[in-house]
N, C-alpha and C positions, 0 to 999 in steps of 0.2 A: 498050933496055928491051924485053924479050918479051912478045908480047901473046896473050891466052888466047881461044880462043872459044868462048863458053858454050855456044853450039847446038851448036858440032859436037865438041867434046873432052866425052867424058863423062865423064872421069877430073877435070878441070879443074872441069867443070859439081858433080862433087859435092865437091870442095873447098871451094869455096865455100859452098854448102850447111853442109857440117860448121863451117868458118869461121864462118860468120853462126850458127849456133847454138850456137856456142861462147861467139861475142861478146855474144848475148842470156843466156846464162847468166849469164855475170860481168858485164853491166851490170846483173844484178836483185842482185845484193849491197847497194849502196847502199839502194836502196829498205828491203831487209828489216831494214838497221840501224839506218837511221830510225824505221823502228816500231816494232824492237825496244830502241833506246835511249829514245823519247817515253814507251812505255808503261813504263818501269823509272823514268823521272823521273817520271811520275803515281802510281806505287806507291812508292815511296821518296822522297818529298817533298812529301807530303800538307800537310804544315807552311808550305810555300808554295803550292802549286798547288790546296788545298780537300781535308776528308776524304772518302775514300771510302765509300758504304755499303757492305753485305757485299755485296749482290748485284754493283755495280760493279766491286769490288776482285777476284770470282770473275769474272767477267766478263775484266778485263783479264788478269788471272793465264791463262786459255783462250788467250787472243789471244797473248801472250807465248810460252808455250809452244809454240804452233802457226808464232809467227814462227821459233824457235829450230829446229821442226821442218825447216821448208820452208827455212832457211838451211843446217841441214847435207843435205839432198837434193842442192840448189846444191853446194857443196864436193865431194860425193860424184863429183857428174856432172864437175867438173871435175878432182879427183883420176884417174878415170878417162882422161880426155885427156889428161892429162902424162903418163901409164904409155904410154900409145899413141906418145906421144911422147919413149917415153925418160926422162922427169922422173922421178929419185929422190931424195931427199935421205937417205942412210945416216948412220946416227948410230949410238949402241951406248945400249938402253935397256932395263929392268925390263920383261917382258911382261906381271906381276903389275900392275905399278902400271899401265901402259896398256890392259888389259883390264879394271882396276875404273872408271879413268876414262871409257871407253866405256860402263859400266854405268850409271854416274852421267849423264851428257850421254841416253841412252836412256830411264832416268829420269823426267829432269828433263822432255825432251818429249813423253812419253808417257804419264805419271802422274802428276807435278806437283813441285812443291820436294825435295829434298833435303836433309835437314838436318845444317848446319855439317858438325857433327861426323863426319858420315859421306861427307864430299864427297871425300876424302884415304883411299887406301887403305894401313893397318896390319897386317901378316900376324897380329897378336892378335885383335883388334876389327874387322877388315873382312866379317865374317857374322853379327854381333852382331844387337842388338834389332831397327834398321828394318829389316835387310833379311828378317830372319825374316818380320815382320809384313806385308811383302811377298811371303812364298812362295817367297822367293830364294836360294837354297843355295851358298855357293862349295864347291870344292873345288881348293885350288890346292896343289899335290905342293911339297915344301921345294924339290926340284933345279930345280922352275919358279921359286921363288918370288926362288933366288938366281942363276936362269939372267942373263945378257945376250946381248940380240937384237941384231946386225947389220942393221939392218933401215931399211922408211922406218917412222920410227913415226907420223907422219900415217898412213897408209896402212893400218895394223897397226889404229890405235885405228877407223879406219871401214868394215874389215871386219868387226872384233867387234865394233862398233856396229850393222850390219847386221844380223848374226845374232842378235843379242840386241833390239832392235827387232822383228824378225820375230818369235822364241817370245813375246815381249811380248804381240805383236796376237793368238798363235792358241791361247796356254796357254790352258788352265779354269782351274788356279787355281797352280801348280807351275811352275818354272823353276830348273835346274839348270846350272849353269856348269861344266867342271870346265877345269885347267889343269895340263899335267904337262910334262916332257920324256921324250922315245925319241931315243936314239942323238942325231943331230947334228941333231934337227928337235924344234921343241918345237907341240904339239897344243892347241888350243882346243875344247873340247865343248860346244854348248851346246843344251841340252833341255827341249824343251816337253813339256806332259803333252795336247796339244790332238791335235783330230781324226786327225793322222796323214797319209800321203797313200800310194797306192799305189803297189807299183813300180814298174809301169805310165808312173806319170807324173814318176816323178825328173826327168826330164833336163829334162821343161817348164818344170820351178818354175825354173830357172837363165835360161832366153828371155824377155830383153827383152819388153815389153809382150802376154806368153804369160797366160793363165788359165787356170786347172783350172774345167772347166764346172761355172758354177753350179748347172746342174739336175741336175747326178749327187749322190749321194751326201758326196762330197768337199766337204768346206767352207771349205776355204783359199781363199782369196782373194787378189788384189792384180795389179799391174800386173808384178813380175817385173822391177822394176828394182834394187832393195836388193841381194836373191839374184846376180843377174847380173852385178851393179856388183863385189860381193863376190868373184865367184868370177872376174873378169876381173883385178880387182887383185892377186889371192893367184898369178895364173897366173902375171902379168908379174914376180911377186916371188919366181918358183920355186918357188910350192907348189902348192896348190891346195884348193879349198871342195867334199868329200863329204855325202852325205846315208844316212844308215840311217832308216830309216820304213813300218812298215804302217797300212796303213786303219784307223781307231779306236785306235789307239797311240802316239799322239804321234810326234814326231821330233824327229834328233839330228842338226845341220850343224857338220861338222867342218873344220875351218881344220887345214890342214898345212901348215910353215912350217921351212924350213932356218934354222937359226941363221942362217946367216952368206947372206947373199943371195945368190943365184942368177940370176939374170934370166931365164925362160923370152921364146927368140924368137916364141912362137905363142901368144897367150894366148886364142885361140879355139875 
């Protein structure tokens, strides 16, 4: 048995590192589905466990929601390490249906319920009344909608969960989806109507715990782990996550994506 030494192998010293934060990631799962399955038996079993009032039942419903958040963050960080690591799981699946399913799961923790009837996407009815009343426009091409993707579709569904999260947080009031195929690569578009960024700063908005400074002009915000996670996953999956955007114009992050998967060796 080989022994490692922390002080003096630095290669070793950050193994571990990454190791032990790999291992606190996935030990916080448990925790989040404990309070994400207590508070779903408190709102769905009022019958036994006491009614709620309104304010408790919004209450839980916030808490809910924000656990279902911070659980798929978890997933996202460790989907990321299995790419790193080689982990795909290839399947052959509708990009239609797992990009409206990202829509719905973005949704659900970032606005709140979804209902039934629109949790299931239908090429008739999948742009219909709530997502209107939402501001929510599909656009998904016939050749996409009967395309099959070679793909991991974990992977697939939490890149466009990403991108669709993020125009979430920075639309004014507009978000646009669109979904087509070109040639042997099928395109994800997804478009806010929100501040815009400059070009200047593309490249930041993809860096790991990067911000666009608050005191300029620029009003996008965040930590720069969605975008980066996004555009790290698409890399190791042979494509890759584009941005078109000017200052006060919204932006458009584009997911390109080879049918049949690729595996780029460099996804940095």
């Amino acid at each position: 048995m080989s022994n490692i030494n922390h002080k003096s192998d630095y290669n070793g010293e950050c193994f571990f590192q990454e190791l032990d934060t790999e291992f606190l990631i996935h030990e916080m799962k448990d925790p989040l589905a404990i309070i994400e399955t207590g508070v779903r038996t408190l709102l769905e079993r009022q019958n036994k466990f006491g009614t709620l009032t309104g304010r408790q039942e919004k209450t839980l419903k916030r808490v809910q929601r924000n656990t279902r958040k911070a659980r798929a963050m978890i997933y996202n960080l460790l989907e990321i390490g299995r790419s790193e690591a080689g982990g795909f799981i290839l399947c052959d699946f509708q990009p239609a249906d797992a990009t409206y399913d990202a829509l719905v799961e973005a949704l659900e923790a970032m606005v709140g319920e979804v209902p039934e009837s629109y949790s299931h996407y239908e090429a008739s009815t999948g742009d219909e009344h709530f997502l209107k009343s939402q501001q929510i426009f599909l656009d998904f091409s016939p050749d996409a909608i009967q395309c099959q993707l070679s793909q991991d579709r974990v992977k697939f569904c939490q890149i466009a969960g990403n991108l669709i999260k993020n125009a979430l947080h920075h639309r004014k009031a507009r978000l646009d989806i669109r979904l087509y195929r070109q040639s042997d690569s099928i395109i994800l578009e997804v478009t806010d109507d929100g501040p815009g960024i400059d070009p200047a700063h593309h490249q930041a908005v993809f860096h790991r715990y990067r911000q666009l400074n608050p005191s300029s002009s620029l009003t996008r915000k965040g930590h720069g782990l969605g975008l980066a996670g996004a555009r790290v996953l698409a890399r190791f999956m042979g494509g890759d996550v584009q941005l078109t955007s000017r200052q006060g114009q919204g932006a458009t992050f584009k997911l390109v994506l080879p049918i049949k998967m690729a595996p780029a060796h460099n996804a940095r």
